[in-house]
Residue frames relative to the residue before (quaternion, step in Angstrom):
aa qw qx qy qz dx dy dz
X 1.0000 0.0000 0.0000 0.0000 0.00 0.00 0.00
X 0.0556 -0.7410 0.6677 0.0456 3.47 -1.20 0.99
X 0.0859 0.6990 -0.6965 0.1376 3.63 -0.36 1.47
X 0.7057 -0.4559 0.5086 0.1884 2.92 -1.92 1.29
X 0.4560 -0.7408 0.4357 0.2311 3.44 -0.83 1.13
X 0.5873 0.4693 -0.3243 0.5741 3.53 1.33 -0.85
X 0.5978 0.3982 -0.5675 0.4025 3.87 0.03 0.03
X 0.6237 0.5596 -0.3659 0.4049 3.54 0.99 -0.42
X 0.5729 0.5748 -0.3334 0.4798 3.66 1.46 -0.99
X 0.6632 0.4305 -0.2900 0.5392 3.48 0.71 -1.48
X 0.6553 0.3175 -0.4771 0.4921 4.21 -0.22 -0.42
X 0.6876 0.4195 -0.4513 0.3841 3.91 0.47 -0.20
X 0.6408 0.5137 -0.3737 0.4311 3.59 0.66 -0.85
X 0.5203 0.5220 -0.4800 0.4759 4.19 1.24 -1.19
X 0.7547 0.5864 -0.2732 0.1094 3.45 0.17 -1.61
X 0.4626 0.6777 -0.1997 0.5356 2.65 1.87 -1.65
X 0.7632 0.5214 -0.1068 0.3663 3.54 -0.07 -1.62
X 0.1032 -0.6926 0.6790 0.2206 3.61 0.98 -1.60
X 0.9041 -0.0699 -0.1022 0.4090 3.61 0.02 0.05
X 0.8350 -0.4886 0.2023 0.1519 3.24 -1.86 1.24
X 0.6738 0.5488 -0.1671 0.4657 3.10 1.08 -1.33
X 0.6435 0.5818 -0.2152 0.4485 3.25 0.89 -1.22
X 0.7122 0.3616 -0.2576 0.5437 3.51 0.93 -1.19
X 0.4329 0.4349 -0.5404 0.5758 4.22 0.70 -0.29
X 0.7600 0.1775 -0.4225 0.4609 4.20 -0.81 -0.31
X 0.4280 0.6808 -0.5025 0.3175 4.02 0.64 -0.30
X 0.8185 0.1873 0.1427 0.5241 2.87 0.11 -2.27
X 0.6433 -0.6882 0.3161 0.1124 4.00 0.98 0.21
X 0.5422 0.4831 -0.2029 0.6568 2.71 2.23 -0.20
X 0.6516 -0.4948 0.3589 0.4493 3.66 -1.56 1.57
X 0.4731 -0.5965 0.5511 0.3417 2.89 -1.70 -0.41
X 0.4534 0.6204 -0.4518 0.4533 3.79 1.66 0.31
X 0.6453 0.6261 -0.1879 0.3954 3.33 1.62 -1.01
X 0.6317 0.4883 -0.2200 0.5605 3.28 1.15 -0.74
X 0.6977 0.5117 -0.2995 0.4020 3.72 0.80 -0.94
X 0.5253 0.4132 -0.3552 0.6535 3.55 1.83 -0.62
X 0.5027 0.5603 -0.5810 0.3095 3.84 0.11 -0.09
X 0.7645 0.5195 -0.0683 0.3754 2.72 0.33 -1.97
X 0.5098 0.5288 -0.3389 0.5879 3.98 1.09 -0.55
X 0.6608 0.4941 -0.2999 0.4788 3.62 0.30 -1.81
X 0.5503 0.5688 -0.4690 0.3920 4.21 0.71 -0.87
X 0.8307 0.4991 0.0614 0.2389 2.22 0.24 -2.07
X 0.6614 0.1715 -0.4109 0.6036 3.63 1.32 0.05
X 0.4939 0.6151 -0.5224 0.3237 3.72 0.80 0.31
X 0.5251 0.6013 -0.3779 0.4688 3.59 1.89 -0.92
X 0.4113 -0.6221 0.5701 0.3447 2.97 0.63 -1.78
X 0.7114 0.3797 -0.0754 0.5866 3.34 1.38 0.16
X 0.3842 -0.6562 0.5706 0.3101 3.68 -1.42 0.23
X 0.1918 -0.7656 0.6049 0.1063 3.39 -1.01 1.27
X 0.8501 0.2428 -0.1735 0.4340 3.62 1.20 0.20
X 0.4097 -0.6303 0.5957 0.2829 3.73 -1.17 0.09
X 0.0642 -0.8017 0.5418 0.2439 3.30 -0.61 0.37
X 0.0040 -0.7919 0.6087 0.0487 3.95 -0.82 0.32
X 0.7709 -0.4882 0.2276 0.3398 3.18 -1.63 0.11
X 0.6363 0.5570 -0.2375 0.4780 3.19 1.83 -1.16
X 0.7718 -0.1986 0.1733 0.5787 4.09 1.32 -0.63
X 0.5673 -0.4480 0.4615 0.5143 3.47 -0.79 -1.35
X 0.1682 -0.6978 0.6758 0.1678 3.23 -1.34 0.40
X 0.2261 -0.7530 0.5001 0.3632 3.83 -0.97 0.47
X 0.5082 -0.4495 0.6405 0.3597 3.70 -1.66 0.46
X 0.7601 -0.4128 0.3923 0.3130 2.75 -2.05 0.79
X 0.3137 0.8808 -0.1629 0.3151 3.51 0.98 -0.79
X 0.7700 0.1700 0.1057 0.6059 2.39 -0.19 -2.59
X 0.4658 0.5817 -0.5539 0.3714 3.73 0.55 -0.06
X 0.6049 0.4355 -0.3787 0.5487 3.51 0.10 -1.90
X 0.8504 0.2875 -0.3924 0.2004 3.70 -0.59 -0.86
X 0.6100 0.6097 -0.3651 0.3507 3.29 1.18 -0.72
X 0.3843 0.7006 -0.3646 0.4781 3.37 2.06 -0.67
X 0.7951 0.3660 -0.1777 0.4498 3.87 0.09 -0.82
X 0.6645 0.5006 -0.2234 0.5079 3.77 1.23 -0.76
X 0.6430 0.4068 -0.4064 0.5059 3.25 0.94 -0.83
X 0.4912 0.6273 -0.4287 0.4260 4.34 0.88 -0.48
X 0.6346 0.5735 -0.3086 0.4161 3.51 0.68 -1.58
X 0.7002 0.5667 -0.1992 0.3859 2.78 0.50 -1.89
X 0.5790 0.6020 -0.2729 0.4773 3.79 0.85 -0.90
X 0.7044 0.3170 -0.2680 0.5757 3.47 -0.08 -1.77
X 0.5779 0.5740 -0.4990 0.2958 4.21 0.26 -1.07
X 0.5090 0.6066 -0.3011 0.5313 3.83 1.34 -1.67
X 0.7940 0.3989 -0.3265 0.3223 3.38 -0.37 -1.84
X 0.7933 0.3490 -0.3001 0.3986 3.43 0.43 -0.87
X 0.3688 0.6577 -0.5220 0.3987 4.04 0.87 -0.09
X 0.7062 0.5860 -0.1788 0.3548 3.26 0.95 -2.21
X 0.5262 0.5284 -0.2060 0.6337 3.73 1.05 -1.76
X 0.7362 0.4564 -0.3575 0.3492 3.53 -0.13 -0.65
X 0.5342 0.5841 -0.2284 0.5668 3.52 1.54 -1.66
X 0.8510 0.3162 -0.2058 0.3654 3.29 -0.01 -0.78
X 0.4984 0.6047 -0.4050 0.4711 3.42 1.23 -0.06
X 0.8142 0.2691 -0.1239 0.4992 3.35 0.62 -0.91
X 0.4700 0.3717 -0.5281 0.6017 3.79 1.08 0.81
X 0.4637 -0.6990 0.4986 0.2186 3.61 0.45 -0.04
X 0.4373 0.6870 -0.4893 0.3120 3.23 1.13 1.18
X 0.7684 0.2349 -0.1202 0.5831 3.23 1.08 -0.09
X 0.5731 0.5175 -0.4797 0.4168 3.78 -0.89 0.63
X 0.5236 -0.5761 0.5723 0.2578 3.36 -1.71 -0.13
X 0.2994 -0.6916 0.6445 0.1291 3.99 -0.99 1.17
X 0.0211 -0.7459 0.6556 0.1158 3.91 -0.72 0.77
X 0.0182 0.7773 -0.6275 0.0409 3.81 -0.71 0.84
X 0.5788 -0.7089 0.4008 -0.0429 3.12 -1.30 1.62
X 0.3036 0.6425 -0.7006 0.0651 3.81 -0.60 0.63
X 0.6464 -0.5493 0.5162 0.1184 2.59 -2.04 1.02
X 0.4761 -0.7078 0.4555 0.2547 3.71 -0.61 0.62
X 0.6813 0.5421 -0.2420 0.4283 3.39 1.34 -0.16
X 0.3522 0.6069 -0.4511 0.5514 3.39 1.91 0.41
């Protein structure tokens, strides 16, 4: 399987949330746009990863187990942006400086 990484962002941000609207002002994206996301997942999976109701979305057992393993990604994806941020502001790492033996 080759699925778009952002359909994976957008099914984390719905889940997170429980509900559509909320994730369209999250992530900035309509809420027609997200509802094809989340279809496109979901027949690329092969399966329903949600319920839909009046109050939001609910996930299926399903989408639980999976959201179980996305919501991890989604973590280490965060942790390392951050590690990454801070590497290169020089808040975090190790400085190695050189002297010649002949000083």
């Amino acid at each position: 399987m080759n699925i778009n990484f952002e359909l994976y962002r957008i099914f984390y941000v719905v889940a997170t949330t429980g509900n559509i609207t909320k994730a369209s002002k999250e992530l900035m994206i309509s809420q027609p746009a997200i509802s094809k996301s989340i279809k496109n997942l979901e027949c690329q999976l092969g399966g329903d990863l949600f319920v839909r109701t009046k109050r939001g979305v609910i996930l299926t057992d399903e989408g639980k187990e999976f959201y179980y393993y996305i919501k991890q990604a989604m973590e280490y994806i965060y942790n390392a942006e951050n590690k990454f941020t801070d590497l290169i502001n020089l808040e975090t790492g190790s400085v190695r400086i050189g002297v010649s033996t002949t000083l």
